[in-house]
C-alpha distance (Angstrom), angle and dihedral (degrees) to the residues before:
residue distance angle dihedral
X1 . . .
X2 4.15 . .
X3 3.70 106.5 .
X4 3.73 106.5 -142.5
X5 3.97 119.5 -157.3
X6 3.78 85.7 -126.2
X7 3.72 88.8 61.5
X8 4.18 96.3 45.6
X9 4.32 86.4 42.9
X10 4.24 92.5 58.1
X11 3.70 90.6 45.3
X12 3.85 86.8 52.0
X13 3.67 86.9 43.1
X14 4.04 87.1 51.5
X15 4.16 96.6 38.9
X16 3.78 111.9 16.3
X17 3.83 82.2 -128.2
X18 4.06 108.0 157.8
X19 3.61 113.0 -105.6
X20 3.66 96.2 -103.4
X21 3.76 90.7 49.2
X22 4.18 91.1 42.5
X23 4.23 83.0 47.1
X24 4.02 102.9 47.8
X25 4.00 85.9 41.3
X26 3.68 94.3 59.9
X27 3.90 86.9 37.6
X28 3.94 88.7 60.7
X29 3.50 98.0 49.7
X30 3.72 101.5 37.2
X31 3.88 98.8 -104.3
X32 4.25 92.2 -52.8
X33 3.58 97.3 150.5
X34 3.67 96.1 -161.5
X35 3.80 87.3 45.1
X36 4.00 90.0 53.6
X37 3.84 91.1 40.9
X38 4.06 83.8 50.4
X39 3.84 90.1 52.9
X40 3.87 100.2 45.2
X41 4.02 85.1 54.4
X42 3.77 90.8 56.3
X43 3.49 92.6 50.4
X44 3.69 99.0 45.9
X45 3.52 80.6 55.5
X46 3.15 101.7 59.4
X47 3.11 103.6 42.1
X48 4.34 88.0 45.9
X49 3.71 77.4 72.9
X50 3.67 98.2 59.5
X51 2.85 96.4 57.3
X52 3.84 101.5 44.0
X53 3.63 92.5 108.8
X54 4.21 99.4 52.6
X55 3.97 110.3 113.9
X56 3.74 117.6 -94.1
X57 3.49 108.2 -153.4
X58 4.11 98.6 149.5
X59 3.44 128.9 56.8
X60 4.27 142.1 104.1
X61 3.55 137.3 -62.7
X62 3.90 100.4 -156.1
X63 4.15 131.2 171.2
X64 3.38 139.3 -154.3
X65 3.84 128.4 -161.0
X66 3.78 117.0 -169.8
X67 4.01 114.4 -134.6
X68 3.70 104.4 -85.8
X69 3.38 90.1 46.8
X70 4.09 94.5 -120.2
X71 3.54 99.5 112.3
X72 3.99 134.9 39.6
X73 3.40 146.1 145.2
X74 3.92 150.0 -144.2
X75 3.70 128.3 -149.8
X76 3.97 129.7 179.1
X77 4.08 109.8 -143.7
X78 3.32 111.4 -166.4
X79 3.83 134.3 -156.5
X80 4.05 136.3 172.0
X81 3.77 90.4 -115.8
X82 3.74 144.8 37.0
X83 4.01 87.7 -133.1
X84 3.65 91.8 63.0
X85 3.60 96.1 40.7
X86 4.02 86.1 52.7
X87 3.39 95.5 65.3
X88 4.15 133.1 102.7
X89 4.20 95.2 -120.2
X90 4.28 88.3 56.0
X91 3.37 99.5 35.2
X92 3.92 87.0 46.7
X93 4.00 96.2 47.3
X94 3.68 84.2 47.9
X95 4.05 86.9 61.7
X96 3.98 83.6 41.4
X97 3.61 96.1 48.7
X98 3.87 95.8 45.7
X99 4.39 89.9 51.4
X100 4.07 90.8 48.7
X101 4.03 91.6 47.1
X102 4.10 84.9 50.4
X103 3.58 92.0 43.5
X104 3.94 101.9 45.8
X105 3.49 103.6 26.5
X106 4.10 103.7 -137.5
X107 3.55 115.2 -165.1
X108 3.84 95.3 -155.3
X109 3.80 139.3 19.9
X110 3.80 100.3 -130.1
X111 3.66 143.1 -8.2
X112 3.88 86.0 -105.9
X113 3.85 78.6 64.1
X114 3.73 96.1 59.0
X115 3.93 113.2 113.7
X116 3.48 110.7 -126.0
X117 3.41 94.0 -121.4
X118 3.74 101.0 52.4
X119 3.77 120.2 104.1
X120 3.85 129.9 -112.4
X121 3.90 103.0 -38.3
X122 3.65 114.6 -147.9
X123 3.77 120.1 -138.3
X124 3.81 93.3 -119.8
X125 3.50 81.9 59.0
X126 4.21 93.0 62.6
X127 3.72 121.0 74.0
X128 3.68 96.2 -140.8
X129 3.51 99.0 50.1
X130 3.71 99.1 45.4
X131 3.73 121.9 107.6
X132 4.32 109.3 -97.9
X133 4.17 100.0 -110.5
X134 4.27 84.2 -127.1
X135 3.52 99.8 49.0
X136 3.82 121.3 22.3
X137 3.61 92.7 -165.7
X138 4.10 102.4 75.3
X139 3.87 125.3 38.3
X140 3.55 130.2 -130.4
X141 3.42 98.7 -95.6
X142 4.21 88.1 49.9
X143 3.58 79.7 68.6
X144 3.52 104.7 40.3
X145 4.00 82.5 48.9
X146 3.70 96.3 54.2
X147 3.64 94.1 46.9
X148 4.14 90.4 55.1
X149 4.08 81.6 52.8
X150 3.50 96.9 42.7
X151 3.95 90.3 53.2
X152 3.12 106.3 24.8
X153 3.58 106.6 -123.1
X154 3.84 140.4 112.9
X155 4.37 99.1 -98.4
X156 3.70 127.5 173.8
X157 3.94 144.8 152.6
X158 3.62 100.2 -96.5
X159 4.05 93.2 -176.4
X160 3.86 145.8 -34.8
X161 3.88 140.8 -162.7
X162 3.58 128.3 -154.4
X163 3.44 126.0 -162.9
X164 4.03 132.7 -173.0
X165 3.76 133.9 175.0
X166 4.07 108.0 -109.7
X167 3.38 85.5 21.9
């Protein structure tokens, strides 16, 4: 199949994928959009997880405070650089972030965040493995995950608070 630049510029639109990256993934599987789209995700992915160890030293601080003003939140996103952490899709998980930690009530970021000492944990009681409040069918650290593919850069929860009246 002909790979048209139209085709490669609305899967950039779509991914942010460089146009090499957006080209051979359409290449691979035969101009399939969803395929290509499919592909790019995996390899953000994977490479996410190489760079899970680079320092994060930039990021947000971002709150939330539900109408009625009895419960809110704060959560520190992080990022590698201040250019990434400029930009509309962190700032805006930040936002998203803060409303599902007021909503849901986690008691710890990760399982890596676990003290030792603390009892059986229960999922619900992890950020990143709890259901995202708009769309039940990815976790919070799905999205956290495809925003580190999507830019490129080593980006991660680095803390929260929640706070509610009678609490």
């Amino acid at each position: 199949m002909d790979i048209t630049a139209a085709m490669v510029k609305a899967l950039r639109d779509k991914t942010g994928a460089g146009i090499m990256d957006a080209k051979r993934a359409l290449v691979e599987v035969d101009g399939d959009e969803a395929g290509a789209m499919e592909l790019l995700r995996e390899k953000g992915l994977a490479s996410a997880a190489k760079r899970a160890g680079r320092s994060t030293s930039e990021g947000v601080i971002e709150s939330y405070i539900h109408s009625g003003n009895r419960v809110g939140a704060i959560v520190q996103l992080s990022s590698e650089t201040d250019f990434v952490a400029r930009t509309d899709e962190f700032t805006q998980l930040a936002k998203e972030l803060a409303m599902q930690i007021a909503a849901m009530n986690p008691k710890y970021v990760d399982r890596e965040s676990v003290p030792e000492d603390a009892e059986d944990v229960p999922n619900q009681d992890l950020l990143m493995e709890q259901a995202y409040i708009r769309d039940p069918g990815q976790t919070i650290g799905d999205l956290v995950k495809n925003l580190a593919a999507k830019t490129g850069e080593n980006v991660h929860v680095s803390r929260f608070v929640r706070y509610g009246l009678g609490e």
